[in-house]
N, C-alpha and C positions, 0 to 999 in steps of 0.2 A: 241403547237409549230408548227409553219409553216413548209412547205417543206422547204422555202430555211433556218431558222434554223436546220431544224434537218440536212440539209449539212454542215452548216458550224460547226455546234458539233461535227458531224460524224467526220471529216476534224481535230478538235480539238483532239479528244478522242482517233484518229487513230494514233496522234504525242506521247501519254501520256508518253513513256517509256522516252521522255525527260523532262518532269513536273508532274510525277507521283502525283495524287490526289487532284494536283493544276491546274487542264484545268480553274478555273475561272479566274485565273490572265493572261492569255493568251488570252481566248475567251475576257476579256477587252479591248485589245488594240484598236485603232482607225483606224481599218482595214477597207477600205470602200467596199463598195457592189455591184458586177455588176449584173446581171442579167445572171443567168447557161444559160435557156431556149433560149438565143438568138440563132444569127447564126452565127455559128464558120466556119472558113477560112479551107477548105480540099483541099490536105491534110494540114494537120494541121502547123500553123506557130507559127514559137517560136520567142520570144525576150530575148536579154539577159538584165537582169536588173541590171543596176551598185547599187551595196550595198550602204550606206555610209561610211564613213572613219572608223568609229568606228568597222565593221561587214564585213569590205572587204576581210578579210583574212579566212571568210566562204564560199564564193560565189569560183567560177572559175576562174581564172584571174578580181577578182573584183564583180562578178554579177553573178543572178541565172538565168536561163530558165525557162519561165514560157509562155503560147500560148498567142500569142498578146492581145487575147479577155480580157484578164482580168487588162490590162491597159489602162485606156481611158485617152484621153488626158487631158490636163490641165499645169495649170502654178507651181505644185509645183513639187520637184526631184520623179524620176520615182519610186522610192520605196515608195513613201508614201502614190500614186494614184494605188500602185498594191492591186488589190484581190488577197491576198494569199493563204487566204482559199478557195477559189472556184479553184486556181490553185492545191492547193492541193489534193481535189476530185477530179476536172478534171484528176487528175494521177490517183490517186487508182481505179478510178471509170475506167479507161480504157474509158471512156467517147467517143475519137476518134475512138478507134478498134471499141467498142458497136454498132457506127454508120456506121463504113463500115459492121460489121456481119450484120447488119440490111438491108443493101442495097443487098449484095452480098454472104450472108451465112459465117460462121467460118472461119478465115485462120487457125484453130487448132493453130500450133507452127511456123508459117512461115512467118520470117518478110519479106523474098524477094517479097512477096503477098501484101504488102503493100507501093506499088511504089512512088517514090517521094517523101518519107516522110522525116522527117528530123531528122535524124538519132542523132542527139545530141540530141535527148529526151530521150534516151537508155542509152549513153556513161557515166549516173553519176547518185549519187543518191539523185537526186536535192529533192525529198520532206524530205532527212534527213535534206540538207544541207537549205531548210526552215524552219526548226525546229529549227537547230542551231542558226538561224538569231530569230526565235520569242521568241526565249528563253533570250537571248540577250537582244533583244528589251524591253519583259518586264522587267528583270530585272535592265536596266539602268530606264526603267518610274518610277519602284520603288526606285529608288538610293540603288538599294542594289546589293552587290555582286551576281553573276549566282547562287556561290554552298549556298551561305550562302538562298537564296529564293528558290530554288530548289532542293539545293544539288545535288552531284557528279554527271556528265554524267555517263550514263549507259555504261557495259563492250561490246563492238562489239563480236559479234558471228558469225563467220563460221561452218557451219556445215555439214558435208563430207555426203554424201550416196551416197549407191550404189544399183540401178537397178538392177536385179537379172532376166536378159534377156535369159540367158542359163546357164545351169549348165555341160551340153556334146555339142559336136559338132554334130548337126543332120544334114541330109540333104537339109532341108531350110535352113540354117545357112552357109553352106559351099556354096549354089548360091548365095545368098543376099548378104554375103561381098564377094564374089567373082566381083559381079556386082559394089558394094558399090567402091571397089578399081581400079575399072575399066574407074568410073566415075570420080574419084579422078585424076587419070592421063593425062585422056582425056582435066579435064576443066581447070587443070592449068600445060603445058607443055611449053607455054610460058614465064611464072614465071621461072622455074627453074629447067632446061634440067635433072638434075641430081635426082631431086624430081619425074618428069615424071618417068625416069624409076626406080626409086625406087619403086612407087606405082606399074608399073607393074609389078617387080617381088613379089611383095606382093601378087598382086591378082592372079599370076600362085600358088604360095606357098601357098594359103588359101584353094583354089580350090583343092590341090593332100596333104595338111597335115592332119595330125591325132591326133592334138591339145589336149592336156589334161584342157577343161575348170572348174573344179573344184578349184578355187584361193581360196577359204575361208579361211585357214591355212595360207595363204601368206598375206595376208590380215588383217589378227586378229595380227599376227607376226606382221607386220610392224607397224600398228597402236597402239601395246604394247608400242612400242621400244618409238613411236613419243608422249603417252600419251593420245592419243583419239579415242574417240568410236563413229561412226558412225552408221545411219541408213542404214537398208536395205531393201529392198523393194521388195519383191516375188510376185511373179504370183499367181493366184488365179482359173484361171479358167483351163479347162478338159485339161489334157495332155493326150500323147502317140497318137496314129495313128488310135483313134477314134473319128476323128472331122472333121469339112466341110474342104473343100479347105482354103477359108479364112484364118480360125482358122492356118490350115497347114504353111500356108505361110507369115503371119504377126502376130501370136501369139508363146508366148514361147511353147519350146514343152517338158518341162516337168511337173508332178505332183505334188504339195505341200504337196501330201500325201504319195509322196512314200517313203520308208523307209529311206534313205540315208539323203533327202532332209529334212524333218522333226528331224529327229536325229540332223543335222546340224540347224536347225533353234531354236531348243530348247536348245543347247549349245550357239550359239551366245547373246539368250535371256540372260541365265545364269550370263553371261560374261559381258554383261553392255549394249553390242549391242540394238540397236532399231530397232523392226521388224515392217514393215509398208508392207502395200498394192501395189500390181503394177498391175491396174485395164484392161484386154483384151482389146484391140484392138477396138471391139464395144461396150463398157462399157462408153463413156466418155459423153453420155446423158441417160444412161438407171437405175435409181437407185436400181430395183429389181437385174436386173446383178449384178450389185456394191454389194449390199448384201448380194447375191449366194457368188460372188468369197471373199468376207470377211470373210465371216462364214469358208468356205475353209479354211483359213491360219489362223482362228481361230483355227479351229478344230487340224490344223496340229500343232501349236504354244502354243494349251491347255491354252489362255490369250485373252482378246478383246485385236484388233486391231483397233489403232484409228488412224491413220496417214496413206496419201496415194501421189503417185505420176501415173499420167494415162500414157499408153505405149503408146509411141512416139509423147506424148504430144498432145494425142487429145484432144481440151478443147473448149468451147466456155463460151462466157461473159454470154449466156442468161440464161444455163442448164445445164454445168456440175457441180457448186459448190453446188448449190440447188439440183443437183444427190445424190451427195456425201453426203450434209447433212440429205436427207431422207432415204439416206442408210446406216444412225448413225456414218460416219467420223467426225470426229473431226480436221484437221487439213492436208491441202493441199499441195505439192512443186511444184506443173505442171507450175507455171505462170512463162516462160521463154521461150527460141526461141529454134527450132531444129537447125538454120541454121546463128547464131551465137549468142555469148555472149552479155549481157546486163539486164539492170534494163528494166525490161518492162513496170514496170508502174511507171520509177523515182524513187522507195523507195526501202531500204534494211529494210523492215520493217514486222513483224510478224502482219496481221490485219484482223478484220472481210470485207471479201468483202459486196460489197454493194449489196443489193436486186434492181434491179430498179423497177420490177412491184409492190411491196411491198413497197417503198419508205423506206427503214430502213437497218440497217445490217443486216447479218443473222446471228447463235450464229456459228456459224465452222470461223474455222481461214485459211488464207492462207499466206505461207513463199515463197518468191520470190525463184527460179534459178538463178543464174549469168553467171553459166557456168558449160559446159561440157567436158570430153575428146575428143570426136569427134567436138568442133569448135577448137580446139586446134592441133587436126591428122587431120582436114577434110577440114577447110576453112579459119585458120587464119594465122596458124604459118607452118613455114617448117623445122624449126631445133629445135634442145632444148633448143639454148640460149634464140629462139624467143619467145616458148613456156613459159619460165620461166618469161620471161618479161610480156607476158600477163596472167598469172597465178598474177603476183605480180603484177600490175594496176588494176586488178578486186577485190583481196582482199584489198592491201591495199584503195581501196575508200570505203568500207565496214568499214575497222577499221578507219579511216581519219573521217567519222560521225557520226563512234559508233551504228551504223546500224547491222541488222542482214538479214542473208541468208543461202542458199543453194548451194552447191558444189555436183555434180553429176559425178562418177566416175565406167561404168559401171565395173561389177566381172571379165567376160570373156575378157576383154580386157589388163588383167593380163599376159594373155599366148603371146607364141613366136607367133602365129598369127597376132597379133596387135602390138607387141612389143612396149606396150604404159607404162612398168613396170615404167622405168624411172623418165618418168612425173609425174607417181604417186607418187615417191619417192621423188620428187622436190615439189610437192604439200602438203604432210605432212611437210614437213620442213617450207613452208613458213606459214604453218598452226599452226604448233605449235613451230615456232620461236618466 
């Protein structure tokens, strides 16, 4: 098999959860072929492609987004000259970032880094809502019904976790959101006089309280009551006040081995909870690290840990998943934005990322982020009703293509510090409404 088949497989095999065992009846259609290798339009341009009549009420207002490159002109309707499958790697493959990390090193998690771009490539999760169209598609080439040739669309999954960034309030912690709410006031007091000083009396109040961050109990409570168990994701590497500066000031500062925390991580396990990795700071291309602070929350957890998400979403296309898979992960949530909500690579979909030096997948999996609490307290919304509104347009396009993801909801932001409880309580509900 050629490079450009094993893309357009990969492309096929990465949709499967909507034709499970059946990719031949889909890889059939009469999808035409462009060429990946050309040269794509930076930053990147989208088109919106009108469905046909039959398939329009899959698309967006009629039509999917897809980067112009992969419709060339001609005289027949524009869905019929699109490459879908190439538009489909072009998403998972991150294909656009891959080539600005190439030019200009990592944005890590920072779509503001990425200027100009167009921002409707984020806002949906157009490689579900291609799925739902090829699914469609073949099943009318065959005159047979969707479920009766493929049977039932698969159930949409959200899936809640929680970062496990502090377990006390230490003295990094009390400058950093001090600072954090500082900034929040300063860059939008134009927006909303009363939100301005709201944030500053937050950040006086973060800076002189004495916060009880231990939520786990609060946490486990709520998530009884709503039905659902979350993952959580602990720190792995050296606590307490024998580590560089660094470590001091952008890593957690507790131990996964000290008694409290362990006692507590082995209960949650008990409980149905999922304990997963939350990889330091300089861990997000190092796989011996990754391995160190694994072993850690193994050791403290008495279970391998196969699941991880990297602290503050340091990641790159070239070498953190290939990190992660040599330091025996199994399954990733980082691919998402610090600095607001979105499909980052268009899909709500559980897939092997691509190797590109390799030409192949790799066998670890990675689950997209959609969103966090802090784009919700930090950059989007300013009240609850607003929050609830974009709480409920990120899930429901998840459940609308039957797609899966990640929900990020850090521990300590439980406490009267952040007074983010609320949103939490508004987010279980629309979770397991």
């Amino acid at each position: 098999m050629n490079g450009r088949d094993l893309r357009r497989d990969y492309a096929v095999t990465s949709m499967s959860r909507y034709w499970p065992r059946m990719e031949e009846v889909v890889a059939a259609l009469p999808i035409p072929q462009v060429e990946l290798d050309s040269e794509w339009s930076w930053p990147p341009r989208g088109v919106e492609v009108p469905l046909p009549e039959w398939a329009a009420d899959l698309g967006v207002g009629g039509g999917l987004l897809v980067p112009a490159e992969v419709v060339p002109p001609g005289a027949d309707p524009a869905w019929a000259r699109t490459d879908w499958l190439t538009a489909v790697f072009w998403y998972l493959t991150g294909a656009a970032e891959r080539r600005y990390e190439q030019l200009h090193g990592p944005i890590h998690s920072s779509a503001s880094r990425l200027r100009d771009w167009d921002n409707r490539f984020w806002n949906r999760a157009w490689v579900n809502r291609t799925a739902l169209f090829l699914r469609r598609w073949a099943a009318r080439a065959k005159g047979m019904a969707e479920t009766a040739l493929f049977g039932p669309l698969p159930e949409p999954e959200i899936i809640l976790t929680h970062d496990v960034d502090a377990v006390a309030k230490t003295m990094a912690i009390r400058g950093k959101g001090t600072v954090w709410f500082c900034l929040q006031a300063l860059t939008r007091p134009a927006r909303n006089k009363a939100n301005f000083l709201s944030m500053g009396r937050q950040a006086a109040g973060f800076l002189t309280s004495r916060a009880d961050y231990w939520r786990f109990d609060q946490i486990k409570e709520r998530e009884d009551l709503a039905g659902v168990r979350s993952h959580f994701n602990f720190y792995g590497g050296p606590g307490g006040w024998k580590r560089n500066p660094r470590q001091w000031l952008l890593d957690p500062g507790y131990s996964v081995l000290d008694r409290d925390v362990q006692r507590e991580i082995k209960e949650l396990h008990r409980g149905g909870w999922t304990i997963g990795l939350h990889q330091s700071f300089a861990a997000w291309n190092q796989a011996g690290l990754m391995a160190e602070e694994k072993t850690r929350v193994e050791e403290a957890l008495g279970t391998p840990v196969m699941s991880c998400r990297q602290h503050w979403l340091r990641f790159s296309w070239m070498t953190t998943w290939k990190a992660q898979q040599e330091a025996g992960l199994r399954l990733d949530t980082t691919l998402g934005f610090n600095d607001r909500p979105g499909f980052r690579t268009g899909a709500a979909l559980r897939f092997h990322p691509w190797d590109q030096a390799e030409g192949r997948p790799l066998t670890m999996e990675a689950l997209p982020l959609i969103l966090m609490d802090s784009h919700l307290y930090g950059h989007e919304a300013t009240n609850e009703e607003e929050r609830m509104a974009w709480m409920k347009y990120w899930i429901d396009e998840v459940r609308q293509v039957c797609g899966t993801a990640t929900i990020n909801w850090h521990q300590q932001t439980m406490s009267p510090d952040y007074g983010w409880a609320e949103g939490y309580r508004g987010l279980l509900g629309l979770i397991s409404g």
